[in-house]
N, C-alpha and C positions, 0 to 999 in steps of 0.2 A: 334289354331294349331291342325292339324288332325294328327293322331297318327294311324297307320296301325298296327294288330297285325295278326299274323299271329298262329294258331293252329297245335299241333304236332297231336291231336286227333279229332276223326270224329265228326262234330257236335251229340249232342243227343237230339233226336227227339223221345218222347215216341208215339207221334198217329203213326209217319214213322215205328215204329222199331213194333208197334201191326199190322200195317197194311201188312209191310215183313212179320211178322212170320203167320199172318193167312193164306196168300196167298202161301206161304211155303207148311202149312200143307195139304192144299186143293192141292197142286201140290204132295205132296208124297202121299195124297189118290188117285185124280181123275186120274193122269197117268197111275198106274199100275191096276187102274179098266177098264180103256178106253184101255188099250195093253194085260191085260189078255184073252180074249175070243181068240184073235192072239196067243199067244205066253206066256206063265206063263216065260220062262227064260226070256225075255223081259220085261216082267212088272217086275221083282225081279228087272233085270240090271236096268231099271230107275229110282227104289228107290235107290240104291248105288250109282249112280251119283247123281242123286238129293241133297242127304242128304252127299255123300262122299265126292262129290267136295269141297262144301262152306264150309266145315268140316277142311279137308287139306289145302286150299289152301286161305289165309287170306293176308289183308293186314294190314303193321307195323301200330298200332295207331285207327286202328274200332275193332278192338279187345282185349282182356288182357294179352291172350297168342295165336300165332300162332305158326301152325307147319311148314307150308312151305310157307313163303314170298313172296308175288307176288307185280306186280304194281296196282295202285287203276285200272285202266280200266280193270283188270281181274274180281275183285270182281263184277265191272260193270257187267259185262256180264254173270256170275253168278246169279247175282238177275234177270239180264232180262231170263236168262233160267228157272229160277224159274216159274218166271210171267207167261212167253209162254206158261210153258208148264201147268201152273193152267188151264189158259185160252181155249187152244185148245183141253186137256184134258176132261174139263167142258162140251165144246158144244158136243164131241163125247160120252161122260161116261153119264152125267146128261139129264134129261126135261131141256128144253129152259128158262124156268123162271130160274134154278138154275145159268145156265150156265151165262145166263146175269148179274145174282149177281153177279157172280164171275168176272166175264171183269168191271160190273162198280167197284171190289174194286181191281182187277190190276190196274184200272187207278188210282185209288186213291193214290193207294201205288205209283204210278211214278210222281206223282206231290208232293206226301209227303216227298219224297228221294229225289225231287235235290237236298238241300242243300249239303248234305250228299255226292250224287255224284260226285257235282263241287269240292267238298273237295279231291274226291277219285283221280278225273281227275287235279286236281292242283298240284298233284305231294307235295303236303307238306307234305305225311307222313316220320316220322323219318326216319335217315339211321340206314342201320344193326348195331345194335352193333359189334367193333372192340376185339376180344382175344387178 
């Protein structure tokens, strides 16, 4: 007999979830270093998105506490602006070798997050709690 279970929470994946937060921190360095010579209030504002959004805006169940609830395909798109912006930040702010490091561990982190993804995109996290 095969037995289906289904999860209220995001699978957890420790290399996924080191591989996010590296690529995280190299997108709140490498953006506002790669927008500063343009613009110092630009590079401020891309740290405050960067770090404000995924901050606010969580989905029920990959987190312990959110503040404002969204669908898993938002977080999606979240991480991937994260990624982008490591990435295209890297090759404009950094030397070429660094810049490559960085795109080979964005990849790494999106092969290491599907699970995690499918999860977000399955629509199985919890509903709101009812008052």
């Amino acid at each position: 007999m095969v037995r289906l279970v289904t999860t209220t929470t995001a699978p957890d994946s420790r290399p996924a979830a080191v591989l996010r937060f590296a690529t995280e921190l190299i997108a709140w360095v490498a953006t506002p270093w790669a927008i500063a010579p343009h613009s110092v209030l630009l590079a401020i504002a891309s740290v405050v998105v960067l770090i404000g959004l995924p901050t606010v805006f969580q989905t029920r169940g990959d987190k312990p506490r959110v503040v404002v609830p969204v669908p898993g395909f938002v977080t999606v798109l979240l991480v991937l602006l994260q990624l982008v912006a490591a990435v295209v930040a890297a090759w404009f702010a950094w030397p070429t070798a660094v810049a490559v490091v960085v795109s080979v561990l964005a990849a790494a982190c999106v092969v290491t997050e599907q699970p995690r993804w499918r999860w977000l995109l399955s629509g199985q996290a919890p509903p709101a709690p009812t008052s």
